[in-house]
DORO-221081 format. One record per atom (N, C-alpha, C): residue in three letters; z, y, x. Coordinates in steps of 0.05 Angstrom, whole numbers, plus 5000, padded with zeros to 4 digits. Layout:
// residues N
ALAZYX
...
//
This chain:
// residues 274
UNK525996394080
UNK525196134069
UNK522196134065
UNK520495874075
UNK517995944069
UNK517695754045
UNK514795814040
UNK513695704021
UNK512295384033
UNK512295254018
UNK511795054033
UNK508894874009
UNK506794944011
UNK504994833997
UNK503294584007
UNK503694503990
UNK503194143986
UNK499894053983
UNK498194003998
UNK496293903999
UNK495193593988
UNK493693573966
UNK492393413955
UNK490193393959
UNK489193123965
UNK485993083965
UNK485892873940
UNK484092993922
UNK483092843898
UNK481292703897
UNK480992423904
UNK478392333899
UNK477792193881
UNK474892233870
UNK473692183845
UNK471791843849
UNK471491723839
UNK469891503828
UNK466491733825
UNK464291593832
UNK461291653817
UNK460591553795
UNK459991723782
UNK459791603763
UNK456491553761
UNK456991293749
UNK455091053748
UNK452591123719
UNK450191313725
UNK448291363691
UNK448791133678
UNK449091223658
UNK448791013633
UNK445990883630
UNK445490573630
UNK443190503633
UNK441790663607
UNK438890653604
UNK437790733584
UNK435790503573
UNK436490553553
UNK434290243536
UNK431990353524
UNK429090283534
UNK427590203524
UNK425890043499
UNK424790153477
UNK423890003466
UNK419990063471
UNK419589813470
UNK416589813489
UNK415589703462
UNK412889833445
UNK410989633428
UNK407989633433
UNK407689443429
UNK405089323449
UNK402289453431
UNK400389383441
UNK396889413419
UNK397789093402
UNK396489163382
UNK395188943369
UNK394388913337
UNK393889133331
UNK392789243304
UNK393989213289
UNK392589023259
UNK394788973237
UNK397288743244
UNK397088613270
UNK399488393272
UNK400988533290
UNK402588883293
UNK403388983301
UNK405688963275
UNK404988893254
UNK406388913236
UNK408888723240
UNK408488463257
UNK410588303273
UNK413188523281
UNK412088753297
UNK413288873305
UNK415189023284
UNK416189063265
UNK416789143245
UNK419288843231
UNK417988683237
UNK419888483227
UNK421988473250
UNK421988483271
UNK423488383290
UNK424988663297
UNK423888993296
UNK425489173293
UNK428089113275
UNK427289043243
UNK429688933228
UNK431288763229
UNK430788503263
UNK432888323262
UNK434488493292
UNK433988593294
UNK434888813325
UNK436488963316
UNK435389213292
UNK436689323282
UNK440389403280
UNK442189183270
UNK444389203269
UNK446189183292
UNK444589063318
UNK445488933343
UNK444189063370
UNK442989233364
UNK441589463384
UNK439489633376
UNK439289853391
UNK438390123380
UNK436990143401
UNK435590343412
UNK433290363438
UNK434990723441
UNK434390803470
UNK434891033473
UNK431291223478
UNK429991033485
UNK427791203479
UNK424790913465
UNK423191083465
UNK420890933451
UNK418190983462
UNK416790693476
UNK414490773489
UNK412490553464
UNK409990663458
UNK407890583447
UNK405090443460
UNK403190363453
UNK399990313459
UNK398990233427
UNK396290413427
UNK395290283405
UNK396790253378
UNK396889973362
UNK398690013337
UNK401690063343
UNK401789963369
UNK404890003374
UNK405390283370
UNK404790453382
UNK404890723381
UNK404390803354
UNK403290723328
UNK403590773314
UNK405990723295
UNK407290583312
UNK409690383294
UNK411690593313
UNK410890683340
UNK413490783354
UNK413791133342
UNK412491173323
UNK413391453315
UNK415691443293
UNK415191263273
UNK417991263260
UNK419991223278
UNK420190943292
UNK422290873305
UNK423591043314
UNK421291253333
UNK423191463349
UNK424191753328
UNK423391663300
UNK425791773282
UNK427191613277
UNK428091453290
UNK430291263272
UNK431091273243
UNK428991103243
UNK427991063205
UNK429290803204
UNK430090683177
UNK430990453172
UNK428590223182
UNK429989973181
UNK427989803200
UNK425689783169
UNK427689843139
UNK426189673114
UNK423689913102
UNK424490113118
UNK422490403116
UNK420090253120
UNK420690163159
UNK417590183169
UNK416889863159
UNK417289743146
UNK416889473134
UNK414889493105
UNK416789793091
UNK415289773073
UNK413390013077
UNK412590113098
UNK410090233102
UNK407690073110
UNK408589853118
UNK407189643135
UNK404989453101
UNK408889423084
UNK406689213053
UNK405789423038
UNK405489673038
UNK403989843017
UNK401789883023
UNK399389833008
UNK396389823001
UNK395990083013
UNK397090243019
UNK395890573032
UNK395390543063
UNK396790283071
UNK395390153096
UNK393190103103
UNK392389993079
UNK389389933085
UNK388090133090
UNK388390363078
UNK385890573073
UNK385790643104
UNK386790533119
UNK387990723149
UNK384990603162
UNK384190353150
UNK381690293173
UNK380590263152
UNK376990423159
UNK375490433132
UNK372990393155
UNK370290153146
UNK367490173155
UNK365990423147
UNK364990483172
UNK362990623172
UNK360390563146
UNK359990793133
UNK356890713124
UNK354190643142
UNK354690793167
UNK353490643183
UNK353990663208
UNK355990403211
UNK356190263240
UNK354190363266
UNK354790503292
UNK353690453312
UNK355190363335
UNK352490303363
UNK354890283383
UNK355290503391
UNK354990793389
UNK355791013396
UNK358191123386
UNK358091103359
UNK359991203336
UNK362690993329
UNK361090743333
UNK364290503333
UNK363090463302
UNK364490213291
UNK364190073267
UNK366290173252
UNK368590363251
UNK370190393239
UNK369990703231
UNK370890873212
UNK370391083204
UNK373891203221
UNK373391393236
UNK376391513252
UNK377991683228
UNK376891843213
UNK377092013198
UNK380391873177
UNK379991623170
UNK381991583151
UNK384391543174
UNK384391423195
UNK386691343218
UNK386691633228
UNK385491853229
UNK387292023239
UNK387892213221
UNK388292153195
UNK389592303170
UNK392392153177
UNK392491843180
UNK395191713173
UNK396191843198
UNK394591883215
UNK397091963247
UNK397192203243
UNK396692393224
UNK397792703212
UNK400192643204
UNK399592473176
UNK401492443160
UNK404492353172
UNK403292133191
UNK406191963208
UNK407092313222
UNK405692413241
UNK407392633258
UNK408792753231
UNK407492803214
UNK408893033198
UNK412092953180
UNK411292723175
UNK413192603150
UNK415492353179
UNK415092393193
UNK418692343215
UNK417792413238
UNK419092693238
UNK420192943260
UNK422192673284
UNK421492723305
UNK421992533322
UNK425492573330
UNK426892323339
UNK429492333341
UNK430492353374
UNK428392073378
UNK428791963408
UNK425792073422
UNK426892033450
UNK423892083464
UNK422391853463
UNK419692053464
UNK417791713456
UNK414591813470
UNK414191673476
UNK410991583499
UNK409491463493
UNK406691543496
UNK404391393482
UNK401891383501
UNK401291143512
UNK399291093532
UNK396791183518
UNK394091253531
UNK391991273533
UNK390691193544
UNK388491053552
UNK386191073572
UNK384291293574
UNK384291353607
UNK382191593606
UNK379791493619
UNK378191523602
UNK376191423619
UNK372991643632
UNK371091633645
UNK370491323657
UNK372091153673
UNK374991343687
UNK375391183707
UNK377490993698
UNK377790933678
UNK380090743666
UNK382290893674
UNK383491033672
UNK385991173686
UNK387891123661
UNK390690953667
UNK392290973633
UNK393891283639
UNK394491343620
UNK395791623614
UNK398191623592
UNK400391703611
UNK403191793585
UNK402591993581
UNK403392053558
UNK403592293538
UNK406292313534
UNK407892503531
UNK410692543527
UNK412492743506
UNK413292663483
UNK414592843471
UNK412792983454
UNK413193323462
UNK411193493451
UNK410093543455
UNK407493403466
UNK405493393475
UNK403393243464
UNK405193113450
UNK403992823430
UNK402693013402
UNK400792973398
UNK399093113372
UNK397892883357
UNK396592883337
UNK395292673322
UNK393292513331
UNK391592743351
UNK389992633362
UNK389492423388
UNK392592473397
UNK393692253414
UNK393892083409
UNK394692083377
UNK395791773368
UNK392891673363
UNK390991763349
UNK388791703352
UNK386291613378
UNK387391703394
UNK386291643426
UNK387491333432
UNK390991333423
UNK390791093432
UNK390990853410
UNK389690923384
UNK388790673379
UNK385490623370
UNK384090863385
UNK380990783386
UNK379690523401
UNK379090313398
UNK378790143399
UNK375990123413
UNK374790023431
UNK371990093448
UNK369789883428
UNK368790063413
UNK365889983393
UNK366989933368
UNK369489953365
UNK370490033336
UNK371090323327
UNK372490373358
UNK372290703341
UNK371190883369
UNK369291223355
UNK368491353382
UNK371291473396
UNK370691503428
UNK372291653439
UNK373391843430
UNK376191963428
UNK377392273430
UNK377092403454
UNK376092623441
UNK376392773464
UNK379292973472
UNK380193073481
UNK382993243479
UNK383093363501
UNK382893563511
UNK383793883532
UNK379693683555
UNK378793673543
UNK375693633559
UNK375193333571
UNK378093123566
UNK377292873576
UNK376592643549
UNK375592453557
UNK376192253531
UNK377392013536
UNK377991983520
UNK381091693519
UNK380191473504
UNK380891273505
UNK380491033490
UNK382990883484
UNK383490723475
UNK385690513464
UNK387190473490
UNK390490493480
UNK391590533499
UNK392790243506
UNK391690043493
UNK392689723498
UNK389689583511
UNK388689733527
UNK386089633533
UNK386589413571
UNK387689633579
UNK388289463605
UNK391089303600
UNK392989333587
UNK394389193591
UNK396289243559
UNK397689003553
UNK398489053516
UNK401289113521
UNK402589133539
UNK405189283534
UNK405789513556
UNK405489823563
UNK405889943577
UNK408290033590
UNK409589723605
UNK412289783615
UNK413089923633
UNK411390033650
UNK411290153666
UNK412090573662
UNK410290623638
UNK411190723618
UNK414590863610
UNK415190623607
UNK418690693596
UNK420690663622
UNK419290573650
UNK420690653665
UNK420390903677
UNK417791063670
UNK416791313685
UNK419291493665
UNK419991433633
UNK420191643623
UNK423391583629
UNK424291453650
UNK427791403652
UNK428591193646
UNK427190933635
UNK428390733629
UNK429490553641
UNK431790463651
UNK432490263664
UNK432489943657
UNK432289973628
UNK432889663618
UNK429889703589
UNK429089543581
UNK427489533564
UNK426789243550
UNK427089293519
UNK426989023502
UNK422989153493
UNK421688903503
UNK418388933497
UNK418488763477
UNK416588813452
UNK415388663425
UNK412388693432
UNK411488413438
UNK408688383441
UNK407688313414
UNK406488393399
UNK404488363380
UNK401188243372
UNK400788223408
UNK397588173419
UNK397687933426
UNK397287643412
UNK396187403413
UNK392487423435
UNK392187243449
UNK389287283462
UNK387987183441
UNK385187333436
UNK383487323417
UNK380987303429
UNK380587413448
UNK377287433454
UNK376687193473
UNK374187123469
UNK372986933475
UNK373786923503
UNK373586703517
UNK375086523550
UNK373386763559
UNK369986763572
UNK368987003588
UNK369687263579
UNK370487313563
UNK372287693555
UNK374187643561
UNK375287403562
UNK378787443565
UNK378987473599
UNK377587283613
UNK377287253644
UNK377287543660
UNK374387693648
UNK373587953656
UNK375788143653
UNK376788053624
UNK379488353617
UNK381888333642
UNK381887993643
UNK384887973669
UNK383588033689
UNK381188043696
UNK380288093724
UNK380588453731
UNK379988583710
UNK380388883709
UNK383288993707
UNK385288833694
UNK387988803693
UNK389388843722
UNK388788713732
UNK389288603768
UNK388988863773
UNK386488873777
UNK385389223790
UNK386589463774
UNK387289473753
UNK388089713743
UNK390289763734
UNK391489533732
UNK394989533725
UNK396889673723
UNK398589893720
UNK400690003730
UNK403489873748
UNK404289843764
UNK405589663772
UNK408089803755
UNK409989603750
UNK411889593731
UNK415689593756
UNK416489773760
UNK419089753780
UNK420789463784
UNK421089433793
UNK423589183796
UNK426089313784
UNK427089473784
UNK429089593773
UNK429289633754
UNK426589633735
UNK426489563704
UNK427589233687
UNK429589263683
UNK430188973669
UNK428589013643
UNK427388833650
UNK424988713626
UNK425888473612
UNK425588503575
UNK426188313564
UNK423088253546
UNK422888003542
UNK419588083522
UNK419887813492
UNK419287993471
UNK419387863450
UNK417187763439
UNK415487583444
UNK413187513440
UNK412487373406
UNK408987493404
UNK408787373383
UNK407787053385
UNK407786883363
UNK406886593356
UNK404286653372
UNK402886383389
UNK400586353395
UNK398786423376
UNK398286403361
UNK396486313336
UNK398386593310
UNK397186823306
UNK397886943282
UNK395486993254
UNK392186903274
UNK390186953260
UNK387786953270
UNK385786963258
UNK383987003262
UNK383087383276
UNK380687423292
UNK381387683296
UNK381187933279
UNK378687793256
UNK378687963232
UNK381888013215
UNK383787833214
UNK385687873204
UNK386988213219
UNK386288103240
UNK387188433253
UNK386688633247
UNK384088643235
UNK383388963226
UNK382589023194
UNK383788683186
UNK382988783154
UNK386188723139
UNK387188913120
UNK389988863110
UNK389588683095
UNK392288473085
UNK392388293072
UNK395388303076
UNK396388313044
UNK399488333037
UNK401088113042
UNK399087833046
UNK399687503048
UNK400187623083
UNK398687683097
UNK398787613121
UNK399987903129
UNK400988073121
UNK402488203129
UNK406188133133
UNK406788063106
UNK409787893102
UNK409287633120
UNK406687523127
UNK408187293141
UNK408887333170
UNK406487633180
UNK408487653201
UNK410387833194
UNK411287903186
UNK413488053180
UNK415887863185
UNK415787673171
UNK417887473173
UNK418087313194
UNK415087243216
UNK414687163231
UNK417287313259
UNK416987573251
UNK418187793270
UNK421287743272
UNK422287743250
UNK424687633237
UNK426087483247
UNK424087323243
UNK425587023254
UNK425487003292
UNK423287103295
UNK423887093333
UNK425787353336
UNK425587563329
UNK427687703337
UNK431787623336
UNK431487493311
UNK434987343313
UNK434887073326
UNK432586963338
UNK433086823352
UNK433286863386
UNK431887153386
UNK432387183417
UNK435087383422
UNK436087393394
UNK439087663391
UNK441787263400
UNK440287043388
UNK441886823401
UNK441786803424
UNK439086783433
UNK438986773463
UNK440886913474
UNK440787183478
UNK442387333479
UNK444487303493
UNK446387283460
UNK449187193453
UNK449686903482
UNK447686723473
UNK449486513489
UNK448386543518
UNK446586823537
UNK446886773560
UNK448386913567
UNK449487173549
UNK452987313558
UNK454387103554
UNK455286933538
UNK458086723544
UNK457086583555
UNK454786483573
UNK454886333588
UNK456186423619
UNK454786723624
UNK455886973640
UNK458786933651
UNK460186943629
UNK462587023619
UNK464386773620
UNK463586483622
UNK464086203628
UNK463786193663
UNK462486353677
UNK462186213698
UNK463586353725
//
């Protein structure tokens, strides 16, 4: 009697990566604090799998990427220890920048030290002379990174870090989407925080350098963008704290963030209708 063995071919399904979500926060100094209101209307209805920064965004994206409560980084935003973060020079140059670096890169000590990171998280730079933007990734990220990218060109001097120097990492462009698809992102919700401020001939010249220096951003990145109000302030409001104009964008954030969590909602059942 023989044996008689039975041949199976098993075939499997591919399995399909799980998209990865992006949370992208833009430059835009103290009205980054927007960004903070609209984390808290997101909050209960989506979470980010990683976290890309520029500028204040990046300073907002180090808690996040501890996944800190949204009312944490809200009330780091209304406490008076904010302010101390941008302090004038006793004396202003154009070499040295109008702003003293020394108190902003104590707070980007304090931020690395006080939330040990959860998610991965990326922080643009500019290298310059040649304008080159630059990710930073993970552990690689030091204080002085965070400080590179929110040096501001004639507010604060260059960092230097391993022999190059960097400038503000929302300089060519205020949201680095390009960024969160380098670090794996497939899908990404962006919080712009950067209203145009500078005068029509600065604004012209910045889009004209924009064009030329851009990072091009994938098509395969689904991009969502949460924009701030035309109008949040004046530009001094940007770099001087005020508890009035911090809660109002705070609330400002709030309120566009549950309204684009509607949007949302009714273009899946519209989806889902057709």
């Amino acid at each position: 009697m023989s044996n008689i063995v039975e041949e199976r071919t098993i075939t499997t399904k591919p399995q399909v990566p799980k998209p990865r979500t992006a949370l992208v926060l833009s430059a835009g100094g103290l009205f980054a604090a927007y960004q903070a209101g609209v984390y808290e209307a997101l909050w209960p209805h989506w979470k980010p799998d990683l976290v890309v920064g520029a500028s204040a965004g990046a300073l907002n994206g180090v808690p996040v990427a501890a996944r800190i409560e949204p009312r944490e980084l809200i009330d780091l935003w209304r406490h008076p220890d904010s302010a101390k973060a941008i302090a004038i020079r006793s004396r202003p140059s154009l070499r040295h920048g109008y702003f003293d670096p020394v108190p902003l890169a104590e707070r980007a000590k304090r931020m690395q030290r006080e939330f040990p990171r959860v998610l991965p998280f990326g922080v643009v730079a500019i290298e310059v002379p040649r304008f080159r933007p630059r990710l930073f990734r993970d552990a690689e990220i030091t204080p002085r990174h965070l400080l590179a990218t929110c040096s501001i060109p004639l507010f604060y001097p260059l960092v230097h870090i391993d022999g190059r120097r960097f400038t503000d990492g929302g300089l060519l462009e205020a949201m680095p989407l390009w960024a969160a698809a380098e670090m794996g992102a497939t899908q990404a919700i962006a919080i712009n925080a950067l209203p145009r401020l500078t005068p029509l001939p600065i604004h012209l010249m910045l889009t004209a350098v924009h064009r030329i220096r851009r990072m091009p951003v994938p098509q395969t990145l689904d991009v969502k963008v949460i924009t701030c109000p035309a109008f949040m302030g004046r530009a001094r409001d940007a770099m001087v704290w005020d508890k009035e104009n911090i809660d109002r964008w705070i609330a400002s954030g709030i309120r566009d963030g549950q309204k684009f969590l509607r949007q949302m909602e009714q273009t899946q059942l519209a989806g889902a209708d057709a």
